[in-house]
C-alpha positions as CSV (number, residue, x, y, z in Angstrom):
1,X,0.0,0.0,0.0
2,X,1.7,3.6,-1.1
3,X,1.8,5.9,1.9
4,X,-0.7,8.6,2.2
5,X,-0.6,11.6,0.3
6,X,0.6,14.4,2.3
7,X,1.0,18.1,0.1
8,X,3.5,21.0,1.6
9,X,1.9,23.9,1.3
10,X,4.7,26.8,1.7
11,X,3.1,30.4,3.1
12,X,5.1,32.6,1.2
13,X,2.6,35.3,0.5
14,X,3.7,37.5,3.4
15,X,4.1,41.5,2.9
16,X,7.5,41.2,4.6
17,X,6.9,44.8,6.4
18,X,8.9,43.6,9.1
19,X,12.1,43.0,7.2
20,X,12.2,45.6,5.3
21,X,12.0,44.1,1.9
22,X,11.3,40.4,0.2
23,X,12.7,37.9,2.8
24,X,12.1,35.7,0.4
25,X,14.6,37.1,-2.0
26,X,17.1,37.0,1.2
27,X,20.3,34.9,1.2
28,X,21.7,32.6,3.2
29,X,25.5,32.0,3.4
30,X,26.1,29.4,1.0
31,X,23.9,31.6,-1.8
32,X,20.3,30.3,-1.9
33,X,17.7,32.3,-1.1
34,X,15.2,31.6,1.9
35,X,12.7,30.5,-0.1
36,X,14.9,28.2,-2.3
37,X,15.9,26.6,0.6
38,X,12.7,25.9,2.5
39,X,11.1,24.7,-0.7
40,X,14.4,22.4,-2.0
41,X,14.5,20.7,1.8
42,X,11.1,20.4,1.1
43,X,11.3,18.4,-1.5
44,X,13.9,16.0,-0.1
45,X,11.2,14.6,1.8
46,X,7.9,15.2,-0.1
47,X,6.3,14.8,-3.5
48,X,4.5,17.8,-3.5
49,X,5.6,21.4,-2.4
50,X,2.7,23.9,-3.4
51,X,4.0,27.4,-2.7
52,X,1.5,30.0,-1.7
53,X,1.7,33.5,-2.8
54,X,0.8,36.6,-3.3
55,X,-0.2,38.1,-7.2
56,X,0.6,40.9,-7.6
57,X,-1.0,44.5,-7.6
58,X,-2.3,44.4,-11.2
59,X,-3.1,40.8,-10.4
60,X,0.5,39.4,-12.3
61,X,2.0,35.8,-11.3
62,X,4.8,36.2,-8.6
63,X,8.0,35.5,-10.7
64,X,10.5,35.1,-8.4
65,X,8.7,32.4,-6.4
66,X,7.4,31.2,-10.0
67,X,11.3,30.5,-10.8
68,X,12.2,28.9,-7.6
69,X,9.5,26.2,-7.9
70,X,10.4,25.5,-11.4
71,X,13.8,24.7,-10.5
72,X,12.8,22.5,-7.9
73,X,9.6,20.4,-9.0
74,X,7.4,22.5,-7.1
75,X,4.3,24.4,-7.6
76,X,3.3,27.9,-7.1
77,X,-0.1,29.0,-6.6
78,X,-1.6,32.2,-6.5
79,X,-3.8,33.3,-3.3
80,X,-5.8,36.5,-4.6
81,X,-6.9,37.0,-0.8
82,X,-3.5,36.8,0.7
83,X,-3.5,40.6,1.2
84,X,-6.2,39.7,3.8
85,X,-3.4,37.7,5.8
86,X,-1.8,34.8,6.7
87,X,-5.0,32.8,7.6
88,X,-6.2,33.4,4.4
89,X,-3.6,32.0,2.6
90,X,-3.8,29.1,4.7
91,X,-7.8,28.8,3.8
92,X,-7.1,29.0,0.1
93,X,-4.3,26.1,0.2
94,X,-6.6,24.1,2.0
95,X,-9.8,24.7,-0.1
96,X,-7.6,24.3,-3.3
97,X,-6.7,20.8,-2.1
98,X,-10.3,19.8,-1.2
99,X,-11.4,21.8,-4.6
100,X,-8.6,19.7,-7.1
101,X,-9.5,16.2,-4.8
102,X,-13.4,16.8,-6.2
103,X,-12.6,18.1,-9.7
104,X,-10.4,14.6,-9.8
105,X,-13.5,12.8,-9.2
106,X,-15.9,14.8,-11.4
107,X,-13.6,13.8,-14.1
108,X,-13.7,10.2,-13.3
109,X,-10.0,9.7,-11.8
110,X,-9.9,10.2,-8.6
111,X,-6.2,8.9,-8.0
112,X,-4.6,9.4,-4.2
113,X,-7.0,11.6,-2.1
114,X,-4.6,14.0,-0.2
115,X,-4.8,12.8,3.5
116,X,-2.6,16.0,4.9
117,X,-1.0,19.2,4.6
118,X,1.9,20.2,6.1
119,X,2.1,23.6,6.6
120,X,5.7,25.4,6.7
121,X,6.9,29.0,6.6
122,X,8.6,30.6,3.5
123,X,11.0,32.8,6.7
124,X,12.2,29.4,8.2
125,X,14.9,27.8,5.9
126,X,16.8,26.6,9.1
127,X,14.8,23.6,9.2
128,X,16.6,20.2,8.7
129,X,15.2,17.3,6.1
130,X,15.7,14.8,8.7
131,X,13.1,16.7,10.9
132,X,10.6,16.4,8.3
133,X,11.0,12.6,7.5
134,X,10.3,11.9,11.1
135,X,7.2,14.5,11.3
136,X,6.3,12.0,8.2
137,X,7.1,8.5,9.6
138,X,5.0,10.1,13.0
139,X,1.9,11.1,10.6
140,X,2.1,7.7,8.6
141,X,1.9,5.3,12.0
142,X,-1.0,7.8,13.6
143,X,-3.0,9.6,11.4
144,X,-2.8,12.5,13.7
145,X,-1.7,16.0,14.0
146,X,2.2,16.1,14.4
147,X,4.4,19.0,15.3
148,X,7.8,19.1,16.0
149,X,8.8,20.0,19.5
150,X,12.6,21.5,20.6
151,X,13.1,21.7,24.5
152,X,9.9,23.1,25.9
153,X,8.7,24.5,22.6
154,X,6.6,23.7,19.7
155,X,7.5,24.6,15.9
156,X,6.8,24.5,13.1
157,X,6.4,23.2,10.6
158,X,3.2,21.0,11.4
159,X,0.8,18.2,9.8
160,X,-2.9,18.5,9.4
161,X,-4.7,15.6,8.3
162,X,-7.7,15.8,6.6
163,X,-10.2,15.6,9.3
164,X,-9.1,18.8,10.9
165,X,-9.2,21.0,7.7
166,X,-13.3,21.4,8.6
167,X,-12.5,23.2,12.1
168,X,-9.9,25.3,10.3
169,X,-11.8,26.5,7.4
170,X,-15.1,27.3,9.4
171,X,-16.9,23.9,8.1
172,X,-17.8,22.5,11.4
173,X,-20.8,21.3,12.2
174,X,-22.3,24.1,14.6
175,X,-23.2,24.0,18.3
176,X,-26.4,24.4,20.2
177,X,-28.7,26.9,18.5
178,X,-27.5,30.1,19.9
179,X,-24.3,29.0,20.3
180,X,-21.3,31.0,17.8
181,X,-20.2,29.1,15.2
182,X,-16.4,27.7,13.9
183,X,-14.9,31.4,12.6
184,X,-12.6,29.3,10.9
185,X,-9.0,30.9,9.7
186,X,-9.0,34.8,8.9
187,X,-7.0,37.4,8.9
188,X,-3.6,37.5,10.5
189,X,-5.2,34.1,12.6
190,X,-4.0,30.9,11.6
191,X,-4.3,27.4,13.1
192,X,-2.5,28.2,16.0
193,X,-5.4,29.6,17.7
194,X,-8.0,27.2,16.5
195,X,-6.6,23.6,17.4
196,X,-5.6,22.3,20.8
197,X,-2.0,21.7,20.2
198,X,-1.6,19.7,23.6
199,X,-3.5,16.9,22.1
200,X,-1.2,16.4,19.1
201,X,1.7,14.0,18.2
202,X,4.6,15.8,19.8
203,X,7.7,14.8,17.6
204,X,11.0,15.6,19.9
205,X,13.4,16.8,17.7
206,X,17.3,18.7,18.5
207,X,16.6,21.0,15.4
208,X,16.5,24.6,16.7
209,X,15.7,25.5,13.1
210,X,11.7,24.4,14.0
211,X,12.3,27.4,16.5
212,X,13.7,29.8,14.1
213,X,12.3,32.4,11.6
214,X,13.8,35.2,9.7
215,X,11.2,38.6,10.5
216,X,13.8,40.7,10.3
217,X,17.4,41.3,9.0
218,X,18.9,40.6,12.5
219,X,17.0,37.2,12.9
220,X,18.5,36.4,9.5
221,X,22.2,37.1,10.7
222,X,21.3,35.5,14.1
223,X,20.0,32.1,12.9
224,X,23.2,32.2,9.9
225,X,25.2,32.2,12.6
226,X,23.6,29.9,14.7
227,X,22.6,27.2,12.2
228,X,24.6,25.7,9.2
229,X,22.3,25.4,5.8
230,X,20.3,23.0,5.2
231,X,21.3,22.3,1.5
232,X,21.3,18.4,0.6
């Protein structure tokens, strides 16, 4: 039996205010860019890297991601509502997964239903391959949640099967009449606030890169000189 089909889907649709400019576009010391890193460790690991990202203002692809993901087998997808935030860019992976599983079956080949995302961050390049095989190897004997967990903390990146993406995107079957429904993921909130972490497969892991992202040009020099690269 293959193993279930887990999709990356890479948030890369970020304004970058904090940095100061495309973080994306940033480089790491032995010359690839953040970006080209997260997606190329990535792809040591998994079949499918979807990139999320922003269009831009006169609704144009995003080149520069569109160029990494061709050199690397991935894909990039466009997110009109990413402006909205980082939720939303979330939401519209998620629904494109569940949208491309039903158009499969309306056209009569279904193939391998995707059973999970996992969702990484387009600022965290630090992030070792080996970490992800074993958030893999975790998902495949469970079927649950996994995150990765350094010391006391939690990081990212983490696995969502399938039967969580209804709480996320506000699908949920309601409460008691009166009650407020599922808001789902909006905004700036993502899945952090709307799943109870405690509960999930807790991978322990000595890879401080599940720790560290790059919001600004000092967290870039800090976790270059903290971390080596993650190239293969």
């Amino acid at each position: 039996m293959p193993p279930p089909r887990v999709v990356v889907l890479v948030l890369a649709a970020g304004a970058s205010a904090r940095f100061g400019s495309d973080k994306r576009q940033a480089l790491l010391p032995d010359g690839r860019s953040l970006l080209e890193a997260v997606v190329a460790t990535h792809r040591q690991v998994f079949d499918e890297v979807w990139v999320l990202t922003r269009p831009g203002p006169a609704g144009e692809a995003d080149a520069f991601a569109q160029s990494v993901c061709d050199a690397h087998g991935a894909r990039c997808v466009p997110c009109p509502d990413a402006v909205l935030g980082q939720g939303h860019t979330l939401a519209a992976g998620l629904r494109l997964l569940q949208a491309e599983a039903g158009l499969s079956a309306l056209a009569g080949s279904p193939g391998e239903p995707v059973a999970a995302a996992l969702v990484a961050l387009a600022d965290m390049p630090w992030v070792r391959a080996d970490t992800l095989q074993l958030l893999r190897e975790r998902f495949e004997a469970t079927g649950r949640v996994v995150v990765p967990r350094c010391g006391d903390a939690l990081g990212h990146p983490r696995l969502l099967p399938r039967a969580v993406w209804p709480a996320l995107l506000g699908d949920a079957v309601p409460g008691p009449v009166g009650a407020p429904g599922p808001a789902g993921l909006r905004g700036d909130r993502g899945a952090q606030a709307l799943l109870d972490w405690s509960a999930a497969e807790q991978v322990v892991v000595d890879d401080l890169g599940v720790l560290r992202d790059a919001d600004t040009p000092a967290d870039l020099r800090q976790g270059n000189a903290a971390l080596p690269p993650t190239g293969p």
